[in-house]
N, C-alpha and C positions, 0 to 999 in steps of 0.2 A: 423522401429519398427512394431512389428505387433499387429495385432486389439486390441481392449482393451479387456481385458478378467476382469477386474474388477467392482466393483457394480457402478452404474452411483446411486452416493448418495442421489441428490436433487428427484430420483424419489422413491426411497426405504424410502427415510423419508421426506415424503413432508409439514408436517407441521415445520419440523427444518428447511427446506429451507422457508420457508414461513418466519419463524420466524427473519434468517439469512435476507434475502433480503428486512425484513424490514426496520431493521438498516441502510443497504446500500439506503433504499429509504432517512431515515431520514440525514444521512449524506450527501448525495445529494442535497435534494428537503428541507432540516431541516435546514442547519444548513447556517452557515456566512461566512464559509469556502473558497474562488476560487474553482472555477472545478479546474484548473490547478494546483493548491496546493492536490487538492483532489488526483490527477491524480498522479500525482508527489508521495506520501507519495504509496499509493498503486503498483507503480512500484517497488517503490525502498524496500518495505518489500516484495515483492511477488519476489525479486533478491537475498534477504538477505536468504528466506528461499527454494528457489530454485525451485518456483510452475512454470512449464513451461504455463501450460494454463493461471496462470493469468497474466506471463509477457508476452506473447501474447496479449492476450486481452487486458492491462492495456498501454503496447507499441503504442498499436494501436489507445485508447484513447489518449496516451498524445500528440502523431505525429499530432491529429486534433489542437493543440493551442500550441505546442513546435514543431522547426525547427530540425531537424535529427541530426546535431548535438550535438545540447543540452542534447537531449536523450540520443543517445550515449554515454556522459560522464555521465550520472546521476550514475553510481557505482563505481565514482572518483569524486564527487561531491564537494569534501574537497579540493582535490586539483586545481580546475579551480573554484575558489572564485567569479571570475567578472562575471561568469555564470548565478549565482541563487542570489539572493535579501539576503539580510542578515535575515530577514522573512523566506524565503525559505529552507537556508542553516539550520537555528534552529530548521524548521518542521525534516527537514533530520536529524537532528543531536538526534532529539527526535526520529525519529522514528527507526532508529536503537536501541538506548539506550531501549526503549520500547520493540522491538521485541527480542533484546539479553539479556532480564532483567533479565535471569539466572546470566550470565555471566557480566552484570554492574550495576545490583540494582537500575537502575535508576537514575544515580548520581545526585550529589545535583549540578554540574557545568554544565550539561546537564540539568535539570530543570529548574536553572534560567536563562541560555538563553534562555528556552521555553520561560518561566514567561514573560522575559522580551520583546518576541517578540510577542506574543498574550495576547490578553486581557481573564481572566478568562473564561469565558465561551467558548470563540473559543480552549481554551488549552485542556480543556474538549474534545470539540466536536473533535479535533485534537488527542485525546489522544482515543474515539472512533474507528473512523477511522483508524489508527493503529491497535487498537485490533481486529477490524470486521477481515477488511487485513488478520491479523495472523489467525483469525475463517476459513475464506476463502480458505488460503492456508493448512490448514490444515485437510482441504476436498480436495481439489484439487489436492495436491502431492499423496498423499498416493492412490487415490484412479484413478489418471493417465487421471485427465480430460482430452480429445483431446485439441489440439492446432488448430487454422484454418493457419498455415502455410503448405504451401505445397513446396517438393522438387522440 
């Protein structure tokens, strides 16, 4: 691929990034959340929507507390069940539902198994996280953040 030739965004508008990378501090450093869960929801939206830089980056995070395997399945997640925690399998199954909410409205049978896997406030902070995600990648696609993979 050759150089980027598009706007590097977080320096063109640096109080949106500012503003951006707060959230991602509060979801982090804020909330109740696992990193690994963290980790996990930001892979698997940043797959859904096709942001190369943050499934680099998000890969790389979850490799430090998930086995390469594991990874590897997480965009067949549904189908290797004994994989992920039934906890885990609900964040995924929200966080799709969330990132394709054109396309699913959110449904009410994807909701109560959020519900009934997180206690209110973590569904919140869960349902953040997801949306930062989609914030994130939606600087990052379009705008062709580098990747730190090399050929």
């Amino acid at each position: 691929m050759s150089e980027n030739k598009r706007l590097v965004w977080h320096e063109v508008a640096p109080q949106g990034a500012k503003t951006l990378f707060g959230i991602h501090h509060y979801i982090t450093a804020g909330t109740d959340l696992p990193h690994e869960l963290i980790h996990l929801v930001f892979l698997r939206v940043s797959q859904i929507n096709g942001c190369a830089h943050c499934i680099d980056l998000h890969t790389r995070d979850f490799l430090k507390t998930m086995p390469f395997e594991k990874v590897a399945l997480v965009p067949v997640w549904a189908e290797v069940p004994h994989l992920f925690s039934d906890q885990y399998r609900a964040a995924l199954a929200w966080a799709e539902e969330v990132t394709l909410v054109s396309e699913t409205h959110a449904s009410d049978a994807a909701y109560a198994a959020a519900s009934a896997a997180f206690v209110a406030k973590d569904l919140v902070d869960l349902t953040i996280t997801i949306a930062a995600m989609n914030a994130f990648n939606r600087l990052g696609a379009p705008f062709r953040l580098p990747v730190r993979a090399k050929a």
